[in-house]
Structures are given as C-alpha cells and as structure tokens.
N, CA, C and O atoms as a Tripos MOL2 file, in Angstrom:
@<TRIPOS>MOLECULE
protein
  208   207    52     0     0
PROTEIN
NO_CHARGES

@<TRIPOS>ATOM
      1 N           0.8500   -1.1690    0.0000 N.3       1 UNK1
      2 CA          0.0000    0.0000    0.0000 C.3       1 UNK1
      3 C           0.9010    1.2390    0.0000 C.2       1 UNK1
      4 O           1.7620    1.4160    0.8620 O.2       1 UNK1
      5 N           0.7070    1.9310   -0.8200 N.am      2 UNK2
      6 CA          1.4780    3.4890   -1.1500 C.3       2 UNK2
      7 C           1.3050    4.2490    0.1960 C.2       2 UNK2
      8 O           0.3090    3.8970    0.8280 O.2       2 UNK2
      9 N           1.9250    5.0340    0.6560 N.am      3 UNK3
     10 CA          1.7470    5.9450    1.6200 C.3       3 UNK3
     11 C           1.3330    6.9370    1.4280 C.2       3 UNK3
     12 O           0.9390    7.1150    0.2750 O.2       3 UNK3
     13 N           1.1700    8.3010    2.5830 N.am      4 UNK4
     14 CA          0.1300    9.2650    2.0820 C.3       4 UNK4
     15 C           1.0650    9.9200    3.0170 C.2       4 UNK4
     16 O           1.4820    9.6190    4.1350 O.2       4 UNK4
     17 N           1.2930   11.0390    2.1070 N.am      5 UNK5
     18 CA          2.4140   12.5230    3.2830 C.3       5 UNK5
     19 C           1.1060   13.1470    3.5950 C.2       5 UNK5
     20 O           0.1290   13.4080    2.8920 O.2       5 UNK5
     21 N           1.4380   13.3540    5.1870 N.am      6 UNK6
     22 CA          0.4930   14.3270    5.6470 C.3       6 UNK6
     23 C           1.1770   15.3300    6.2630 C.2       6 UNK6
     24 O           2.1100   15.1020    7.0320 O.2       6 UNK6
     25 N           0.6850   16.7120    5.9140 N.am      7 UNK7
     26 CA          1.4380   17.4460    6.4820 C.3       7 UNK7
     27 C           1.4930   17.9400    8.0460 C.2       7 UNK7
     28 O           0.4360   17.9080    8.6740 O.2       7 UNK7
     29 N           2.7630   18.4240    8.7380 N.am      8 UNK8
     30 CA          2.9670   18.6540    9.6630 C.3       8 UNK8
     31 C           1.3680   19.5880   10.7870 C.2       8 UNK8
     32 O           0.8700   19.0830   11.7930 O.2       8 UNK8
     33 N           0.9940   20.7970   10.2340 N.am      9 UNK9
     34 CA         -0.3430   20.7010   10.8820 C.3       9 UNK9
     35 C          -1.6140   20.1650   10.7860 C.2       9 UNK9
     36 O          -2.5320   20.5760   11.4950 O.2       9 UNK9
     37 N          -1.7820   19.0480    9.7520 N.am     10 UNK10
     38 CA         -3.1040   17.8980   10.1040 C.3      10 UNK10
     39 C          -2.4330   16.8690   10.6150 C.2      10 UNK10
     40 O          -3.1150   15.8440   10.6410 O.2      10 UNK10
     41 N          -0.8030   16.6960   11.2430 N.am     11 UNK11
     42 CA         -1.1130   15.9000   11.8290 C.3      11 UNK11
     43 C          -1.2060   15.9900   13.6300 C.2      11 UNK11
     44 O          -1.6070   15.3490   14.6020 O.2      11 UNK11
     45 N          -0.8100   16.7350   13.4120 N.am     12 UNK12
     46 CA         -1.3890   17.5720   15.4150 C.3      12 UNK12
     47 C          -2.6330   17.9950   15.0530 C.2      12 UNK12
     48 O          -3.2980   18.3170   16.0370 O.2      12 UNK12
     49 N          -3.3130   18.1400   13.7930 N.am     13 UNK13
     50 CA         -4.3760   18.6940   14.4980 C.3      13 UNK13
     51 C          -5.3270   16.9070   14.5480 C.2      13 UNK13
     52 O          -6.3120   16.7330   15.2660 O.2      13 UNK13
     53 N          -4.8460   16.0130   13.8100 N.am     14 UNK14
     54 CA         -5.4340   14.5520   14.1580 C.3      14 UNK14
     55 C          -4.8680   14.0630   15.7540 C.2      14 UNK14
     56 O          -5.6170   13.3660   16.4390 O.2      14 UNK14
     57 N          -4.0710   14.3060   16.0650 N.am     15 UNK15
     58 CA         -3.4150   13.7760   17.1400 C.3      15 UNK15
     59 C          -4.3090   14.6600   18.6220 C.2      15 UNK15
     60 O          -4.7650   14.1500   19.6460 O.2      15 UNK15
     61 N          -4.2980   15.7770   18.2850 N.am     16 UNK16
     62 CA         -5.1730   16.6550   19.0770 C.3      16 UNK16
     63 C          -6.6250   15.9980   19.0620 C.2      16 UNK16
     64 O          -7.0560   15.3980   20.0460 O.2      16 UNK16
     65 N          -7.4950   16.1800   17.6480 N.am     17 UNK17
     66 CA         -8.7740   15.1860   17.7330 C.3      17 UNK17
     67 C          -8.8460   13.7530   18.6300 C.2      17 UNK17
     68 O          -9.7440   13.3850   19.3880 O.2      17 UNK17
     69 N          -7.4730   13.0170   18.2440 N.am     18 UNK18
     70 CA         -7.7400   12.3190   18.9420 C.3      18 UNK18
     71 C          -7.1420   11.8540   20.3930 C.2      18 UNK18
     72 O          -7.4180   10.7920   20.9520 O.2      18 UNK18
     73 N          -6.5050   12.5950   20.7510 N.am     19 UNK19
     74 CA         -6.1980   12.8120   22.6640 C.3      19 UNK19
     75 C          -7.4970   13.2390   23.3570 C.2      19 UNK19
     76 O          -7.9670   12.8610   24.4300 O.2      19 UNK19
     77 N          -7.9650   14.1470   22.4390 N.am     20 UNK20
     78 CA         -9.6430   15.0110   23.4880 C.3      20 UNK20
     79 C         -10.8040   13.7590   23.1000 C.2      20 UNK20
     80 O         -11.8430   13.8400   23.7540 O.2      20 UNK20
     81 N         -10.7290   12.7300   22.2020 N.am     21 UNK21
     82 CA        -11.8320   11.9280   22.5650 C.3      21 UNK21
     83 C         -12.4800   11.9790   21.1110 C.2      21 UNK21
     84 O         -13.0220   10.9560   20.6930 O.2      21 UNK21
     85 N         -12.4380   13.4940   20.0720 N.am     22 UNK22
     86 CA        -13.3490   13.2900   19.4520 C.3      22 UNK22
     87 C         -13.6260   11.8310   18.4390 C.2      22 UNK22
     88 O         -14.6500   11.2390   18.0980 O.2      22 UNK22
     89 N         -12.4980   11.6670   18.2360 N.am     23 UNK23
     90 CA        -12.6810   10.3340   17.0070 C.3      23 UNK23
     91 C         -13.2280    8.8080   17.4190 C.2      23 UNK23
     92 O         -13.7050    7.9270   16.7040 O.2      23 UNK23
     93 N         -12.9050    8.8600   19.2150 N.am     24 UNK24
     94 CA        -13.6820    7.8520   19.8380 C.3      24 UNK24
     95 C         -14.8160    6.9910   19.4400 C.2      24 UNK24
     96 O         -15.0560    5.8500   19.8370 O.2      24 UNK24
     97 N         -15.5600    7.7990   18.4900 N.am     25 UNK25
     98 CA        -17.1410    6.4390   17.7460 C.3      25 UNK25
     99 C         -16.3950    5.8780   16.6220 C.2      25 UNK25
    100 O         -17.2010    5.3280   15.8720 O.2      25 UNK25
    101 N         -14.4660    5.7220   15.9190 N.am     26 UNK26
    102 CA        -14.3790    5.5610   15.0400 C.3      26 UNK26
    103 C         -13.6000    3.9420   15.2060 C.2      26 UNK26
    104 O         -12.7880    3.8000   16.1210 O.2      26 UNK26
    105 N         -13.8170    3.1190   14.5500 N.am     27 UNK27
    106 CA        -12.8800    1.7850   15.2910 C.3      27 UNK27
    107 C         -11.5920    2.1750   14.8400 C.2      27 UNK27
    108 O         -11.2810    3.0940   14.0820 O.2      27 UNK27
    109 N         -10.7610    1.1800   15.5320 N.am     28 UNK28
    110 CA         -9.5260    1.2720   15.2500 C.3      28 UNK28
    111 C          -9.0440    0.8180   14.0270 C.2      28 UNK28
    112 O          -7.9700    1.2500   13.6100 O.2      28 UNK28
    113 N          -9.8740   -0.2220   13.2180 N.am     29 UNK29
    114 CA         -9.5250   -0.4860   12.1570 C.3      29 UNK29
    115 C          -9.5550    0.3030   11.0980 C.2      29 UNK29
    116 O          -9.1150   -0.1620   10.0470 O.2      29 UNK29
    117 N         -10.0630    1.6380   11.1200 N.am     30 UNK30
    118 CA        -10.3830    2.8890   10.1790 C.3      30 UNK30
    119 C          -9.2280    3.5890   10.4770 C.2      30 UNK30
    120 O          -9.1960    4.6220    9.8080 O.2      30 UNK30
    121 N          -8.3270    3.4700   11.1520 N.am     31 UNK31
    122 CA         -6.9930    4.5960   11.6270 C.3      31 UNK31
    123 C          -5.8290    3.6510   11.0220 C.2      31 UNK31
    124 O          -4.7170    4.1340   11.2330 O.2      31 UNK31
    125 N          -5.8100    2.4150   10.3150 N.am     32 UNK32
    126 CA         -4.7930    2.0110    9.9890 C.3      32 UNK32
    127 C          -4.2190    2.0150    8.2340 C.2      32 UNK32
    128 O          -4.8370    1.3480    7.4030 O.2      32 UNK32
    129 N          -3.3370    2.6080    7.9520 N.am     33 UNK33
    130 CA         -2.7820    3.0500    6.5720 C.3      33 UNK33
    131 C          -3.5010    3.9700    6.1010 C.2      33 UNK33
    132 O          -3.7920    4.0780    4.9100 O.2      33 UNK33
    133 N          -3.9920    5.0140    7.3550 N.am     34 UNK34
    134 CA         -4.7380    6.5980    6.2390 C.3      34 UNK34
    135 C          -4.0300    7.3640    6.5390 C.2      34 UNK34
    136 O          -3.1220    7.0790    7.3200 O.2      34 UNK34
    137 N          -4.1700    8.5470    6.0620 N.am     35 UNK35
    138 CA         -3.7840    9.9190    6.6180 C.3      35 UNK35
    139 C          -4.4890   10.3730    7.4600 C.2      35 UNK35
    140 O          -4.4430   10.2060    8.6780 O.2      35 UNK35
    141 N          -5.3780   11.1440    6.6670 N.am     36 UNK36
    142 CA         -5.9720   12.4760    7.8110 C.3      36 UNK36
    143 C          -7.2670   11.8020    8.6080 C.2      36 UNK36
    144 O          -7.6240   10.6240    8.6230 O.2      36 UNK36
    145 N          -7.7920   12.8580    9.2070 N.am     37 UNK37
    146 CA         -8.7600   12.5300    9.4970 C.3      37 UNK37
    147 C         -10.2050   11.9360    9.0350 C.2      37 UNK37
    148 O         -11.0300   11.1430    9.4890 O.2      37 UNK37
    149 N         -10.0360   12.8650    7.7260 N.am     38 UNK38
    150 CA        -10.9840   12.8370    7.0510 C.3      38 UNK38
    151 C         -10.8400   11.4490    6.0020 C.2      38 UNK38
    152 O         -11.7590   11.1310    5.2470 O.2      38 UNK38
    153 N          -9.8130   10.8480    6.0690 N.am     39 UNK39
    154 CA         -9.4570    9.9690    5.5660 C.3      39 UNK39
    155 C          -9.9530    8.7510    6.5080 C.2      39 UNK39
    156 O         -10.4640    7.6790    6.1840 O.2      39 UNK39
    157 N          -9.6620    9.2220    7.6600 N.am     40 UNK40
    158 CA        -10.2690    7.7530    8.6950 C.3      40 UNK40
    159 C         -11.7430    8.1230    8.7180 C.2      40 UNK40
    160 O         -12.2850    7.3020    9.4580 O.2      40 UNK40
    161 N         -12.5440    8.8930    8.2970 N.am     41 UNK41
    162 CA        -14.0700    8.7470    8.5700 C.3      41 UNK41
    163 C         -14.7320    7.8270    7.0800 C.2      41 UNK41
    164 O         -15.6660    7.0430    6.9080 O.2      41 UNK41
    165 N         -13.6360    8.4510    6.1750 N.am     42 UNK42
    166 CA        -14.0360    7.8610    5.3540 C.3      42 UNK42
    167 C         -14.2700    6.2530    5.4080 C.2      42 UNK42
    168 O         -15.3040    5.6220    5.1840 O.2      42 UNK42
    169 N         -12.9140    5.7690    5.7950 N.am     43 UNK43
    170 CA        -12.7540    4.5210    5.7030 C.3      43 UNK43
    171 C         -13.1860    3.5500    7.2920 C.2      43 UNK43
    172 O         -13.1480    2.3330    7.4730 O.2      43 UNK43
    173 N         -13.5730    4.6500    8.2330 N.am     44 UNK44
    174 CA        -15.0300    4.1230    8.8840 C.3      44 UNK44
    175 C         -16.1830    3.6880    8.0380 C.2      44 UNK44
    176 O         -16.7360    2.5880    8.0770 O.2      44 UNK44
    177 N         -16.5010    4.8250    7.1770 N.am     45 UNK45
    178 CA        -17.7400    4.4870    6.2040 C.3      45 UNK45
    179 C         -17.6060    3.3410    5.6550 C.2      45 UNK45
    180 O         -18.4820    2.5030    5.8730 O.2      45 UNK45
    181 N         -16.5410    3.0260    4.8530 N.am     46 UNK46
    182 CA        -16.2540    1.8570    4.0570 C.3      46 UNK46
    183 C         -16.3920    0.3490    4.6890 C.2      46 UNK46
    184 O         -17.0680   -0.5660    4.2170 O.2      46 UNK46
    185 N         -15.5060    0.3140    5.9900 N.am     47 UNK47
    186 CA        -15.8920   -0.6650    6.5700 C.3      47 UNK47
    187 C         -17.5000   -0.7080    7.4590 C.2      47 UNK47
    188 O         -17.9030   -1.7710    7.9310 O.2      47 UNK47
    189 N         -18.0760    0.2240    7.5530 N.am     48 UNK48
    190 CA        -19.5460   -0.1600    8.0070 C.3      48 UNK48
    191 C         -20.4470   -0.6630    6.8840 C.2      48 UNK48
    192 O         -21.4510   -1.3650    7.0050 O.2      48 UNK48
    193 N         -19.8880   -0.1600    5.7310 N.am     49 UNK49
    194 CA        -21.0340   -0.4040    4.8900 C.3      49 UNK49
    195 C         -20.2380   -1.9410    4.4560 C.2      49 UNK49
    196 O         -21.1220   -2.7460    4.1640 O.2      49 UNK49
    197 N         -19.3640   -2.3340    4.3790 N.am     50 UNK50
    198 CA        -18.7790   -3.7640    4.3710 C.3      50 UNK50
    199 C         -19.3530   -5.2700    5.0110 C.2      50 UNK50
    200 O         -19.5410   -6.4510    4.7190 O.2      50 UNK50
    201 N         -19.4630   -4.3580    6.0070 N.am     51 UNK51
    202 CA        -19.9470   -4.9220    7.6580 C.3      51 UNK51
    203 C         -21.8340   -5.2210    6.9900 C.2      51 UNK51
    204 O         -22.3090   -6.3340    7.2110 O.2      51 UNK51
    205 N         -22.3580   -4.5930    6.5370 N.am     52 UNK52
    206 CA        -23.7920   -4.6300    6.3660 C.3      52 UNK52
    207 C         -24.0340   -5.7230    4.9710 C.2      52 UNK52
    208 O         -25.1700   -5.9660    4.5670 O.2      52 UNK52
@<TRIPOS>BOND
     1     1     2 1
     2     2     3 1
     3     3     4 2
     4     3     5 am
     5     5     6 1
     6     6     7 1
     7     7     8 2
     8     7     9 am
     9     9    10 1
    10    10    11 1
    11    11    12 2
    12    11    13 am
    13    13    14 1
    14    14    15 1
    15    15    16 2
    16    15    17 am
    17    17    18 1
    18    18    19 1
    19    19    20 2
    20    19    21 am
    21    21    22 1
    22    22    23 1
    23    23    24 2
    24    23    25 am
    25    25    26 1
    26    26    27 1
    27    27    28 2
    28    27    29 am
    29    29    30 1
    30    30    31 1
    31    31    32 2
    32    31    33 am
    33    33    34 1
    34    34    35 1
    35    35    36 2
    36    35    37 am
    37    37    38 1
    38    38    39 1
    39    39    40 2
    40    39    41 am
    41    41    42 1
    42    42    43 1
    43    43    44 2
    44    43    45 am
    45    45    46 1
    46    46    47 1
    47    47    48 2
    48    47    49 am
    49    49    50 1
    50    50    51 1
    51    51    52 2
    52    51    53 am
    53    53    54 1
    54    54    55 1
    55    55    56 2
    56    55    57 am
    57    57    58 1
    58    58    59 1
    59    59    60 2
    60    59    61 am
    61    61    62 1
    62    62    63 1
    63    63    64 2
    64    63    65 am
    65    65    66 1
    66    66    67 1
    67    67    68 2
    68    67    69 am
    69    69    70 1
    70    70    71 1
    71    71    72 2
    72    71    73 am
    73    73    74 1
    74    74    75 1
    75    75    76 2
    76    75    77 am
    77    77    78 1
    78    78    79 1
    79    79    80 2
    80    79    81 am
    81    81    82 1
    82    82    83 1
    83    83    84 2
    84    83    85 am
    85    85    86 1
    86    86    87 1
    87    87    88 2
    88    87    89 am
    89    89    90 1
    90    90    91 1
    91    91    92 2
    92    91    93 am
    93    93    94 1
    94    94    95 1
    95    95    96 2
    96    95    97 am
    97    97    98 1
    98    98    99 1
    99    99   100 2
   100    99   101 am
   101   101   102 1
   102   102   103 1
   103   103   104 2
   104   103   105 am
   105   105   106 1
   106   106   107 1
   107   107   108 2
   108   107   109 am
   109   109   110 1
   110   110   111 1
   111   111   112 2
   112   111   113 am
   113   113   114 1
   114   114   115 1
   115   115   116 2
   116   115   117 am
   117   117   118 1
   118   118   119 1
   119   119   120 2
   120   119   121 am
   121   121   122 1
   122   122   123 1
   123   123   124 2
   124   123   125 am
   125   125   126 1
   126   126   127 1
   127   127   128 2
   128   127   129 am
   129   129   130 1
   130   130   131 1
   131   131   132 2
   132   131   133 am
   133   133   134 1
   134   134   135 1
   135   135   136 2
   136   135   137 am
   137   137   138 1
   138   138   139 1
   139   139   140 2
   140   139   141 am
   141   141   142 1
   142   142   143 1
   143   143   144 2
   144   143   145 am
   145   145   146 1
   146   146   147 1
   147   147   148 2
   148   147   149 am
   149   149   150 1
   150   150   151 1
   151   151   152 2
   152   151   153 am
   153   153   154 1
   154   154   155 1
   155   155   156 2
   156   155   157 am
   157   157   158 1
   158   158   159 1
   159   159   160 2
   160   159   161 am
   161   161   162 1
   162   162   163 1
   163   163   164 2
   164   163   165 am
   165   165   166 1
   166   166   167 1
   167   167   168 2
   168   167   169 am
   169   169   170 1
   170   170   171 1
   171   171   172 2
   172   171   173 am
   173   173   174 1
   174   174   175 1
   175   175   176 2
   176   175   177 am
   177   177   178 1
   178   178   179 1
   179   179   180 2
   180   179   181 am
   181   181   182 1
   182   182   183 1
   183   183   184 2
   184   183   185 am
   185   185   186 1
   186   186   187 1
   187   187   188 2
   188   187   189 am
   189   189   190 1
   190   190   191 1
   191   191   192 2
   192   191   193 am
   193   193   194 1
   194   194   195 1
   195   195   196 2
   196   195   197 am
   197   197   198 1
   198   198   199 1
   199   199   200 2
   200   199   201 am
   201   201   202 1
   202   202   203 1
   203   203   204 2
   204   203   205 am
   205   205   206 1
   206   206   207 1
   207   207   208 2
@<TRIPOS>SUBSTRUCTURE
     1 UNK1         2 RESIDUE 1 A UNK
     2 UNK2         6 RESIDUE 1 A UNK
     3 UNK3        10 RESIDUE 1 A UNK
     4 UNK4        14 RESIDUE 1 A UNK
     5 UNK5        18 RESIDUE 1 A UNK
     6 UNK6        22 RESIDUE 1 A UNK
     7 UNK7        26 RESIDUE 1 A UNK
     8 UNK8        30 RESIDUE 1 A UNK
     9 UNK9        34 RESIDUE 1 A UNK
    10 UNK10       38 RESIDUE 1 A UNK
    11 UNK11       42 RESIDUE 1 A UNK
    12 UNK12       46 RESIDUE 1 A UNK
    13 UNK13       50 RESIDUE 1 A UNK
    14 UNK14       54 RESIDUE 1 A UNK
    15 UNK15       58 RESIDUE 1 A UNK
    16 UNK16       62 RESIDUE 1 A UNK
    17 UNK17       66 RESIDUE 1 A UNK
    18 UNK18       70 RESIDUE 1 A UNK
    19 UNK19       74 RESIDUE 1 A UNK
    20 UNK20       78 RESIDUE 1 A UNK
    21 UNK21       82 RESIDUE 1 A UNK
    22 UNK22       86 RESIDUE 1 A UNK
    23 UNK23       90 RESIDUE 1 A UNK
    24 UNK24       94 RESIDUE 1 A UNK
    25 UNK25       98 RESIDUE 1 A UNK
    26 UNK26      102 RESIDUE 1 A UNK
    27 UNK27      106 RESIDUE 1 A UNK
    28 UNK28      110 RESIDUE 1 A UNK
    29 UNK29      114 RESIDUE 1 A UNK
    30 UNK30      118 RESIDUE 1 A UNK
    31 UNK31      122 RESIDUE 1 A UNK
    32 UNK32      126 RESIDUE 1 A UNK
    33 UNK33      130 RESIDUE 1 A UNK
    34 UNK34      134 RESIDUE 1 A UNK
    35 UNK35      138 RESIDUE 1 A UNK
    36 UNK36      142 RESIDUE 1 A UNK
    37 UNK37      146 RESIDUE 1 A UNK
    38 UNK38      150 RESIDUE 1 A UNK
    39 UNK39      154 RESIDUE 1 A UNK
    40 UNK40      158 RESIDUE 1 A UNK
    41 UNK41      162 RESIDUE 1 A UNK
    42 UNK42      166 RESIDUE 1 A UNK
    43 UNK43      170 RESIDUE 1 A UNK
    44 UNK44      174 RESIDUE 1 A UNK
    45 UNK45      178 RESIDUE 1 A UNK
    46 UNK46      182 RESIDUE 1 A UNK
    47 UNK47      186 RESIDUE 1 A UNK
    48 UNK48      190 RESIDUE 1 A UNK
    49 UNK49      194 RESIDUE 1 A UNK
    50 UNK50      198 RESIDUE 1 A UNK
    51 UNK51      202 RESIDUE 1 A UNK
    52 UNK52      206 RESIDUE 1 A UNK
C-alpha cells in the first residue's frame, strides 16, 4: 500500500482530535494506513457499509 504525506499541521491537528476523545465512535480499524482525518471517517464508512 502506497503511503500518504500528511502534512505537519493535520497531523497535530489529528493527534489533538484524537487525545480530546473526538474520534472515539471511530474503530480502530479505520486509523490504519490513512492519513488524515478525514481519511479515517471515510474509511469508517467503508468498513460499516462492508460490515452490512
């Protein structure tokens, strides 16, 4: 799997999201080989709709 540069402020500002809790409804399996954030909601989506 190719990697994804993320830059230096999305990634404190993901690291920040997720120290305060917000990403908490997201599994852990959606945080592995993405970037941003918006990248792990996505691929929350993907695996729920997988899951169904």
């Amino acid at each position: 799997m190719p990697g994804v540069y993320v830059p230096l402020k999305e990634t404190l500002r993901g690291f920040k999201a997720i120290v305060d809790g917000e990403m908490d409804q997201y599994p852990e399996a959606a945080f592995y080989n993405v970037g941003t954030l918006e990248d792990v909601i996505a691929k929350a989506k993907q695996l729920e709709a997988e899951a169904i």
